[in-house]
Structure formats: C-alpha cells, structure tokens
BAFI-3210 file (N, C-alpha, C; in Angstrom, 3 decimals, decimal comma, padded with zeros to 6 digits):
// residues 223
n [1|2|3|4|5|6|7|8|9|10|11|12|13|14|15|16|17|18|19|20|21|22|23|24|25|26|27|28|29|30|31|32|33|34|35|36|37|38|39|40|41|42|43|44|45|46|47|48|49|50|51|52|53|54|55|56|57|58|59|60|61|62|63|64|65|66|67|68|69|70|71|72|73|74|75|76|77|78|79|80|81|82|83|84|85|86|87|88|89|90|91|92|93|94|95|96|97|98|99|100|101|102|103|104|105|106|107|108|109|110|111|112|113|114|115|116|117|118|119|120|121|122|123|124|125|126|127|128|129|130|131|132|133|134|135|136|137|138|139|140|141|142|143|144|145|146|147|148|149|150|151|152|153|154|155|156|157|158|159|160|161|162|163|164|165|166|167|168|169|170|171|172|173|174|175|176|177|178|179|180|181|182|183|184|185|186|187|188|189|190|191|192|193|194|195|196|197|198|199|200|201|202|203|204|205|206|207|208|209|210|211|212|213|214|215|216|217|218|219|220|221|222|223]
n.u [298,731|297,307|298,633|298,749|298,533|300,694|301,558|301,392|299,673|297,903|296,528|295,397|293,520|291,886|290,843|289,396|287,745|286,281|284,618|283,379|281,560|280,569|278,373|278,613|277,833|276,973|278,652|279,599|282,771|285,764|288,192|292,063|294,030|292,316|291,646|294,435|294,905|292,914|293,642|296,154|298,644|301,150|300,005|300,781|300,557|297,571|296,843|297,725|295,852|293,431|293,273|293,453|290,936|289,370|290,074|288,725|285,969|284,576|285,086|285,111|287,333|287,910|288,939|287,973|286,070|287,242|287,586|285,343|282,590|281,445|278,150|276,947|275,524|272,768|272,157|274,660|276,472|275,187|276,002|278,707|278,528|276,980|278,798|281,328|280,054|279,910|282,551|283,875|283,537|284,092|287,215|287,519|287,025|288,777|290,868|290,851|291,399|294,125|295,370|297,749|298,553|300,028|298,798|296,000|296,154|296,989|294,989|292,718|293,961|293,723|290,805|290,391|291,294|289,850|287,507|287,986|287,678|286,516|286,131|284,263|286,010|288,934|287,425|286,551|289,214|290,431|288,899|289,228|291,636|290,971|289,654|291,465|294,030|292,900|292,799|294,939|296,918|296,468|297,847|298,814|297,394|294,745|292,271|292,265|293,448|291,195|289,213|290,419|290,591|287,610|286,875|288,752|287,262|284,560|284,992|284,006|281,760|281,139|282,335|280,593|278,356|279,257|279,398|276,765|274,895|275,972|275,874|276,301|278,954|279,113|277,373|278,752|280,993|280,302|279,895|282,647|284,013|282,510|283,229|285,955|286,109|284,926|287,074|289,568|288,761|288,519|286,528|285,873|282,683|281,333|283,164|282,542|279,544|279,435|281,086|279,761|277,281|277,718|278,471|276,328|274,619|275,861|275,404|272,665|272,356|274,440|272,918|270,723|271,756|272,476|270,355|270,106|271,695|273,579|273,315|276,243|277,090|279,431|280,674|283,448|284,738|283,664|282,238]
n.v [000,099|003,341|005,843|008,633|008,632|009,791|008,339|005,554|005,693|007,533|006,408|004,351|006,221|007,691|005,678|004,231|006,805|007,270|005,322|005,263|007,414|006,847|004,917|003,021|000,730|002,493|001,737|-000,551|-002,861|-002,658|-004,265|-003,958|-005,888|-007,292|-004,790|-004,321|-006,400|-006,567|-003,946|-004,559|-003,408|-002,765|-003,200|-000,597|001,860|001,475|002,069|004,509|005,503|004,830|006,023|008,799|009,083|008,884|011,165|012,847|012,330|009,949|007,488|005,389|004,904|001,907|000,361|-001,938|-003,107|-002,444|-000,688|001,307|002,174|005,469|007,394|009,405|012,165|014,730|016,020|016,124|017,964|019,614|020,905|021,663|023,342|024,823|025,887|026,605|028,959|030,712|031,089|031,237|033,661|035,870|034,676|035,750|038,589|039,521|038,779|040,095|042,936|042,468|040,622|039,875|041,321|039,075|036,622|036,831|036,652|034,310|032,818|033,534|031,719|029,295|029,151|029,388|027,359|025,410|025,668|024,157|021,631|018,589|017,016|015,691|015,218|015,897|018,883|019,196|019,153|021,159|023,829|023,838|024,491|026,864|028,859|028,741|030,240|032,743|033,456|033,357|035,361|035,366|033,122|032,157|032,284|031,044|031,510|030,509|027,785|026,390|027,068|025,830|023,350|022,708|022,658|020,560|018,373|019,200|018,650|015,725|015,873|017,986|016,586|014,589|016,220|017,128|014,897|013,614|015,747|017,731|020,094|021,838|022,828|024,790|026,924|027,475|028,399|030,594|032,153|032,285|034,245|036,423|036,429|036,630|038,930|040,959|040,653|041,807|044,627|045,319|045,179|044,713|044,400|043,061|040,957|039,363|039,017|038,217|035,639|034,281|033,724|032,229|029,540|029,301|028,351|026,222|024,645|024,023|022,534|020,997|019,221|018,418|016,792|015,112|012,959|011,846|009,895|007,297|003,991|001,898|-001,128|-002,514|-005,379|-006,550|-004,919|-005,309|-006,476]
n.w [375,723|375,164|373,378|373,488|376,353|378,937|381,028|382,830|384,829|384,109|381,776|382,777|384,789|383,354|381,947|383,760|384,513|382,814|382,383|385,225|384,689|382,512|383,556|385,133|387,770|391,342|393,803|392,922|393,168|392,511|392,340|392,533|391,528|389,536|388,031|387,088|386,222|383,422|382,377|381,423|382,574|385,643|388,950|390,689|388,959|389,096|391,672|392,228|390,748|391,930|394,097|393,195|391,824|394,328|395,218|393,980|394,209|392,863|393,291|396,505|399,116|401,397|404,676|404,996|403,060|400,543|397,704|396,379|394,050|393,787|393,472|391,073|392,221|392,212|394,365|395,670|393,566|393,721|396,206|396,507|393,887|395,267|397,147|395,489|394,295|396,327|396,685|394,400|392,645|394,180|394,195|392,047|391,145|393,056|391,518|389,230|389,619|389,505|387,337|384,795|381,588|380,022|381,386|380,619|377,918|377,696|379,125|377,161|374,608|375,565|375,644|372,849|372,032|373,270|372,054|369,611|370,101|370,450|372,433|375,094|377,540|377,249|376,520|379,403|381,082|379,674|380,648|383,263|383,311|381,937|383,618|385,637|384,900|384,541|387,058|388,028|389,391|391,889|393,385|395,472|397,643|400,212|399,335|396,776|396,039|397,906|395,715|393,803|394,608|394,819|392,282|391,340|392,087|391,232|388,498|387,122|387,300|385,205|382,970|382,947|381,955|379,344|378,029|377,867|376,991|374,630|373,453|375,783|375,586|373,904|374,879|377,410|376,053|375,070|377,428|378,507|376,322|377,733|379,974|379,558|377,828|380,062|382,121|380,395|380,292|382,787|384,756|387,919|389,358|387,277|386,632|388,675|388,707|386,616|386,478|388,750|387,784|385,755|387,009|387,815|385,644|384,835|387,042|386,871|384,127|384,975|386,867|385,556|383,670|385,300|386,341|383,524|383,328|381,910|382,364|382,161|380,594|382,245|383,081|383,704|386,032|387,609|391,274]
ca.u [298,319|296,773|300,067|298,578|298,766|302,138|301,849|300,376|298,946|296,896|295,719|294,143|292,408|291,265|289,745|288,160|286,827|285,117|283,989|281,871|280,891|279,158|277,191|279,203|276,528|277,582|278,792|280,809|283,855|286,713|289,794|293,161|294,480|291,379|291,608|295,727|295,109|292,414|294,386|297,294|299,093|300,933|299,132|300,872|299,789|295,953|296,613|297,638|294,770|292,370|293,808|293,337|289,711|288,956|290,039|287,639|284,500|284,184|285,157|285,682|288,145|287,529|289,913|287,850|285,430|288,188|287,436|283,584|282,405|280,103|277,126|276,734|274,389|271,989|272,462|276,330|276,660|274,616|276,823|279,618|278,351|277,010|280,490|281,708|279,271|280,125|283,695|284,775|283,245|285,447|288,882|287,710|286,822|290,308|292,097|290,105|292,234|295,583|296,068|298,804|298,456|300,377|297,876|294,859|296,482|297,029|293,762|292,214|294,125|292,924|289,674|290,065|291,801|288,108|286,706|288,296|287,611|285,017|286,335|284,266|287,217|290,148|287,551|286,649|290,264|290,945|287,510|289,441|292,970|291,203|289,411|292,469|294,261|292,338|292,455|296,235|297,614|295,988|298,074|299,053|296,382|294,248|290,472|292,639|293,554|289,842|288,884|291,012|290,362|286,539|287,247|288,726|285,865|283,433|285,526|283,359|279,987|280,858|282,672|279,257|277,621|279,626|279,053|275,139|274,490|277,331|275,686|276,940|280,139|278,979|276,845|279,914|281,843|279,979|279,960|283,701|283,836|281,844|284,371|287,240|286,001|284,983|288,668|290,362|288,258|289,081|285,348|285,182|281,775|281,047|283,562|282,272|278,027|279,206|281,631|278,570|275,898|278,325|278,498|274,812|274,137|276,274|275,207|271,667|273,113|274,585|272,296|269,483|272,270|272,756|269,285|269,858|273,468|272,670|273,720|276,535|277,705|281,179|281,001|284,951|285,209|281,939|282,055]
ca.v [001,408|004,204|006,398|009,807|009,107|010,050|007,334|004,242|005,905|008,687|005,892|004,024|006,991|008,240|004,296|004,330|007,568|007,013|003,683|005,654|008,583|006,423|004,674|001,787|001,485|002,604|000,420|-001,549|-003,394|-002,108|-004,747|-003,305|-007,178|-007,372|-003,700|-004,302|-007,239|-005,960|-003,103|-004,620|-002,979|-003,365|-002,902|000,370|002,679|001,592|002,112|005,669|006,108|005,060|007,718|010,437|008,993|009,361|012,677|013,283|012,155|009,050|006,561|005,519|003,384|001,522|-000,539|-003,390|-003,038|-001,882|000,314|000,650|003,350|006,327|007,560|010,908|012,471|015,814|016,210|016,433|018,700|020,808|021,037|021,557|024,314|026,387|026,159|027,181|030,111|031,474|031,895|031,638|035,358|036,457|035,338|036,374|039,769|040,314|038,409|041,059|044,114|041,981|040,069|040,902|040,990|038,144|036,046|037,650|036,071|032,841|032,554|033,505|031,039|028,259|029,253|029,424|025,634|024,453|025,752|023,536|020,379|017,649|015,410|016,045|014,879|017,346|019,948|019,765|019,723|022,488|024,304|024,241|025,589|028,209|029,581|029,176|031,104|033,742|033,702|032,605|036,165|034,831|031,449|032,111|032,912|030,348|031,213|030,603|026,610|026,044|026,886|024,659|021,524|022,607|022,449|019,013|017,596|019,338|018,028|014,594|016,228|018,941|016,196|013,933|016,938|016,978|013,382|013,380|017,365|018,263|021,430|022,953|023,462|025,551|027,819|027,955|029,391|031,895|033,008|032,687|035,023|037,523|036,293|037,360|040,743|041,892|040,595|043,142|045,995|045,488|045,693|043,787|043,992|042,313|039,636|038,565|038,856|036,532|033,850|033,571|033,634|031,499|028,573|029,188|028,071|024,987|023,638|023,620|021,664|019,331|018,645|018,056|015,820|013,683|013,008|011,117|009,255|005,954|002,570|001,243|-002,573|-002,600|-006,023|-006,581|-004,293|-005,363|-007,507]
ca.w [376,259|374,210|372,801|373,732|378,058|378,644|381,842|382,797|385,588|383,321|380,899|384,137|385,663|382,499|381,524|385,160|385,204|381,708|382,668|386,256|383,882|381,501|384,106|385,822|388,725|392,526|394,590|392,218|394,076|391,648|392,298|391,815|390,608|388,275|386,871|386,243|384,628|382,519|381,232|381,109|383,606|387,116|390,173|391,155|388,489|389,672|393,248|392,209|389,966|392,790|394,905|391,934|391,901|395,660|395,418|392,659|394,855|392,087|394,825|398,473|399,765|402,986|404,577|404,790|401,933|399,275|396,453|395,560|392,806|394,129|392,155|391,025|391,991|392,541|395,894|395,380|392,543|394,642|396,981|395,397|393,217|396,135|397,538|394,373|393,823|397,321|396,574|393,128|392,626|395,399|394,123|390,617|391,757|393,384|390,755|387,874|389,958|389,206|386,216|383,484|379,545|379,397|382,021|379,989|376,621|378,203|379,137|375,663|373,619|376,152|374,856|371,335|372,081|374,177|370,975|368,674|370,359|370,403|373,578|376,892|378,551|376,792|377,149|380,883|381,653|379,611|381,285|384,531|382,921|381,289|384,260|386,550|384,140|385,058|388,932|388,814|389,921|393,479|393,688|396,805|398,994|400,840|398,209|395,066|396,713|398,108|394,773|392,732|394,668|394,726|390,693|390,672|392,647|389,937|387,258|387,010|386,752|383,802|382,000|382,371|381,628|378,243|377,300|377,812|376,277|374,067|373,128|376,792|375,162|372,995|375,778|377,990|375,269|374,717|378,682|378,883|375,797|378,018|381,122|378,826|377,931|381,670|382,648|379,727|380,760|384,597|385,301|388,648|389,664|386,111|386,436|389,643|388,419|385,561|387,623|389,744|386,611|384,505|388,016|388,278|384,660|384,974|387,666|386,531|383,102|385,190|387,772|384,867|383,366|386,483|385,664|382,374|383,087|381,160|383,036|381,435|380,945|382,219|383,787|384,410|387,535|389,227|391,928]
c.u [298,228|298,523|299,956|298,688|300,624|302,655|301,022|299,155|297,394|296,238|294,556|293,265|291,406|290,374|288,890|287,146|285,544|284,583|282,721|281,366|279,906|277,919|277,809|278,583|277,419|277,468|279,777|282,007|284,999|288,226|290,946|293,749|293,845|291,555|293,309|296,081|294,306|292,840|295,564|298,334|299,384|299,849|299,285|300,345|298,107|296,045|296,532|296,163|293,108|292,138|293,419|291,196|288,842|288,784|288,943|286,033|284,298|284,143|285,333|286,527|288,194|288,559|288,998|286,963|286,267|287,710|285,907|283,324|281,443|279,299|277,413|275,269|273,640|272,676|274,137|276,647|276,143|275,271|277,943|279,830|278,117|278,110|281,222|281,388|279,586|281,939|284,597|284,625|284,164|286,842|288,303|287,692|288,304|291,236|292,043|291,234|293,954|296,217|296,329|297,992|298,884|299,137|296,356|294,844|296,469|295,556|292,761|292,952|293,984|291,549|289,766|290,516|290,363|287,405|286,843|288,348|286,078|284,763|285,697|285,687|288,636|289,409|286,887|288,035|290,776|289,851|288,328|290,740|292,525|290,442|290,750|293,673|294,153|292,432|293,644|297,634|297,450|296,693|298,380|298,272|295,131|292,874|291,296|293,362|292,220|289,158|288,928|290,726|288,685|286,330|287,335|287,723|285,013|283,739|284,487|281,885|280,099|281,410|281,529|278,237|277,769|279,298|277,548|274,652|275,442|277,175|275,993|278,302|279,968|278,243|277,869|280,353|281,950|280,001|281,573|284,229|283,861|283,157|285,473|286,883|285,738|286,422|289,474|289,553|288,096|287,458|285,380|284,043|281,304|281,764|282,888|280,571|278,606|279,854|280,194|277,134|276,579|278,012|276,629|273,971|274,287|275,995|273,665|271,469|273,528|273,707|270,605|270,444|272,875|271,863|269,005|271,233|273,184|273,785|274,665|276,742|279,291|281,113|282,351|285,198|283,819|282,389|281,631]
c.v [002,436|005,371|007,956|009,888|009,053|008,843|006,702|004,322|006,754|007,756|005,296|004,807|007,957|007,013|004,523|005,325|007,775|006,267|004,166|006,290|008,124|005,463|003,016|001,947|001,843|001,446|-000,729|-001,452|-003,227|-002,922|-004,640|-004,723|-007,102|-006,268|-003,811|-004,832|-007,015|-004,843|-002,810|-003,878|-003,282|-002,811|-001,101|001,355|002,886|001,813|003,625|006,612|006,176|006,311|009,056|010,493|009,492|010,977|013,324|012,936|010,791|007,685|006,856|004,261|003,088|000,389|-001,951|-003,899|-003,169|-001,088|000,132|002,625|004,181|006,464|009,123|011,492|014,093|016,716|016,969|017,538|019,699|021,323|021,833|022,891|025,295|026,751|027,310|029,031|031,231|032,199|031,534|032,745|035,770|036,069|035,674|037,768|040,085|040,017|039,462|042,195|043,555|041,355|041,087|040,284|039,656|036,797|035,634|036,949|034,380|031,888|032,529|032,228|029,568|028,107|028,883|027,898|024,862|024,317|024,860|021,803|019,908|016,533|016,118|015,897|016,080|018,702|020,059|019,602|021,040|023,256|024,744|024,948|026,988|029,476|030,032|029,880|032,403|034,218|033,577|033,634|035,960|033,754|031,306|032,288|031,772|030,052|030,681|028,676|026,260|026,363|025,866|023,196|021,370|022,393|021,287|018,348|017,699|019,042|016,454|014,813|017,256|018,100|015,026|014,823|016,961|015,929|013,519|015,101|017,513|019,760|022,648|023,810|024,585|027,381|028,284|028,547|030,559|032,813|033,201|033,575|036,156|037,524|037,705|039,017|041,316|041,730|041,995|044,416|046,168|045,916|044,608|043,243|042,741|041,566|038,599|038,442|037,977|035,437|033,893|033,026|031,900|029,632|027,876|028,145|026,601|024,398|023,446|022,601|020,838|018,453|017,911|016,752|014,292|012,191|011,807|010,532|007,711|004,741|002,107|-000,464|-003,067|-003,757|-007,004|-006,110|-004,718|-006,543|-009,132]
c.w [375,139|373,795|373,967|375,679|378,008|379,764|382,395|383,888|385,568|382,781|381,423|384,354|384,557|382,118|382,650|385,192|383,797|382,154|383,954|385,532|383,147|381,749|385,010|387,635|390,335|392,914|394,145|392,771|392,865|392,779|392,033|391,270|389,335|386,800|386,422|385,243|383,327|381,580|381,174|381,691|384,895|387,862|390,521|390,428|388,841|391,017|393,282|391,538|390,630|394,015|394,383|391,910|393,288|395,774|394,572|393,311|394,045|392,957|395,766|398,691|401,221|403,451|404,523|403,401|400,777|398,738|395,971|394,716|393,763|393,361|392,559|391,314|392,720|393,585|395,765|395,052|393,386|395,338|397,136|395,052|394,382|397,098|396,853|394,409|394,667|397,144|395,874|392,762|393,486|394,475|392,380|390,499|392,117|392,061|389,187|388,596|389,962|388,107|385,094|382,323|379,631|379,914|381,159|378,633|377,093|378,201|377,841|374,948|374,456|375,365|373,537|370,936|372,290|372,765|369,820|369,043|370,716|371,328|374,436|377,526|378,418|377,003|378,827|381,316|381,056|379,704|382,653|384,318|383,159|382,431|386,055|386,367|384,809|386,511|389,075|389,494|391,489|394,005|394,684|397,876|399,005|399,547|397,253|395,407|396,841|396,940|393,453|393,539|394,854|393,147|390,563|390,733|391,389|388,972|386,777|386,637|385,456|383,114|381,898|381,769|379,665|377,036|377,257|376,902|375,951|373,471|374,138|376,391|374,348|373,911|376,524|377,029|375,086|376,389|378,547|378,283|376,754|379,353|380,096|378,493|379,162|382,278|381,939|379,765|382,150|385,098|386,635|388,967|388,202|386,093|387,835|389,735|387,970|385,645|388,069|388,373|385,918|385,640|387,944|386,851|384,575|385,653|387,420|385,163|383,848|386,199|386,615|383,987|383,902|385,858|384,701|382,243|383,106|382,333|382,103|381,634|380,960|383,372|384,462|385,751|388,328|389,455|391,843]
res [x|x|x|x|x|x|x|x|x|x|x|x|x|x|x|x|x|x|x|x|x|x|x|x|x|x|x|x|x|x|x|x|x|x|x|x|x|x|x|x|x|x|x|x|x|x|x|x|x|x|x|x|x|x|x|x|x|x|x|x|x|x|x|x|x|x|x|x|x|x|x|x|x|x|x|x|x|x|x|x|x|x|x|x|x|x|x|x|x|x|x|x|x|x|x|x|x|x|x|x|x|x|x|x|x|x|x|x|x|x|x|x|x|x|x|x|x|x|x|x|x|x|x|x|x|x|x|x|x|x|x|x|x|x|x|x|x|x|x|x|x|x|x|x|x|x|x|x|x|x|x|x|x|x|x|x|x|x|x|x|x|x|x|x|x|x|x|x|x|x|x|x|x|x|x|x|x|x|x|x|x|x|x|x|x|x|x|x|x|x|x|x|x|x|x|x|x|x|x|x|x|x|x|x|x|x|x|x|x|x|x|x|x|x|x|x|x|x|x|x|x|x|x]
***
C-alpha cells in the first residue's frame, strides 16, 4: 500500500476512483474478492470504499447485480451544477455577513496550498476545503449540508475535469482570488454574482470534459 493513505480504506477508494475517472467503461461488475485481492487488501476496506463510491454517484450497488461502475456523464453534471448554482449563492451570501478573520485566513492559505500543486486529485479535494472554508460560519443550518453533499457528488467531475484540462486549475485560481477579495470587503451581492459565475464556468469545463474522458484498459475489475 502506497505510504501517503493513512488507511487501507483511502488507498482503495482513491485506486477505484482513478481507475472510473480515467475511463474504466460503465457497467463494469467491480468484485469486492477480485478488487481485495488485486490490491492486496481484505475485503472490508473495499466494501467501505464501495459505499464512499456510491455516495459519490461513481457506482450502484444492487442486491442482485452487485457493484457495476456508472458513466459520467453530461446529463449529470448538469444536474448537479444547476442544483449547485441555485443554492450555493445563497449560503455564500449569508455566510459573506458572518465570517471571522480567522475563517477568512483559513481559507486563503488553502488557496495558496491549490496553488502549489500539480495532483487533480489533492487539488479537487482541497477545491472543496477551500470553498467550505468560506461558508463554514453556516455549519449548522440545513443550505450549508445540502451544499456539502451536493460538493461530494461534484467531486468526480472537477477532478476528471483536472486530469483531461489541467489548465482549469489555473482559471479557478484566479476566480477564487476574486472569491477571496469580495469575502474581505463583506461585499455580498459580489460574493454571491461570483459563487454563481465561478459554478457557471465550471460546469461548462466539465461538461466539455465529459466529452473527451478517454477509455481506459483496466481489465482486472471488469466482468
């Protein structure tokens, strides 16, 4: 197992979810025996990691079928995003009339972290830190929940987005920049134009990146 997962259950759902990302086709019958023994691992860490996947939209588990891969695709993302669009502006908007300095700092040196990396994968998880950061004077209230698990979901399409265009990282950056300054000048209406601008941008990046998500040859987990 790779050093850097801290458990056998991370190293799994991080191999799997590379392995759909880079084109492991839908439909593929994903064996929890097959994938333990393949990466060397018991069973239980993959049972958890199919679970982490489900939740992620990447699979479905059926009781009689088992475990088969989804595809990504258009349609979805679409989905998704205009979810998103409808009411991540909202808790960003309230959460702009509440967050502290220290929140405000937190959030910046997330950034200046995204900036210094070259993994899709390290930075779409730290993509969803650094904007929940921002919203996390809300943690209690019902939008600031329906947001974050509308996040995980989209977690799978901005980190294919990453792998196929790596130059998004570089465009985001520069919006969350603009994020970060409308947050320290308490402008609401302007944090909640550019959540919605910033959603609007991405999901047209990933929906053109669906698009071009190459077939891979990961014939171990197929059926």
């Amino acid at each position: 197992m790779a050093r850097h997962f801290k458990t056998a259950q991370q190293y799994v759902l991080s191999t799997l979810r590379a392995e759909i990302l880079k084109g492991l086709p839908p439909n593929t019958h994903l064996r929890q025996e097959e994938v333990a023994a393949r990466l060397n691992v018991s069973t239980t860490p993959v049972h958890e990691a199919f679970r982490d996947l489900r939740a992620e939209g990447l699979v479905s588990i059926d009781p009689n079928k088992g475990v088969l891969t989804r595809g990504l695709t258009a349609t979805d993302v679409a989905e998704i995003y205009g979810l998103r669009m409808v009411l991540e502006p909202m808790l960003a908007k309230k959460a702009c009339e509440h967050i502290t300095a220290s929140q405000l700092e937190t959030a910046a040196s997330c950034h200046e972290t995204m900036g210094a990396t070259a993994s899709p994968e390290t930075w779409a998880v730290l993509n969803e830190e650094f904007h929940e950061h921002l919203v996390v004077s809300q943690a209690e209230t019902r939008l600031f929940a329906m947001v974050g698990a509308l996040s995980v979901v989209a977690r799978p399409y901005v980190e294919l987005a990453m792998h196929v265009q790596q130059d998004i990282m570089g465009n985001n950056s520069a919006e969350h920049a603009g994020l970060l300054a409308a947050y320290r000048s308490r402008d609401a209406e302007a944090v909640y134009a550019q959540t919605r601008s910033h959603l609007e941008n991405t999901l047209a990046a990933v929906v053109q990146c669906v698009g071009q998500r190459p077939q891979a040859a990961v014939t171990e987990a197929q059926a």
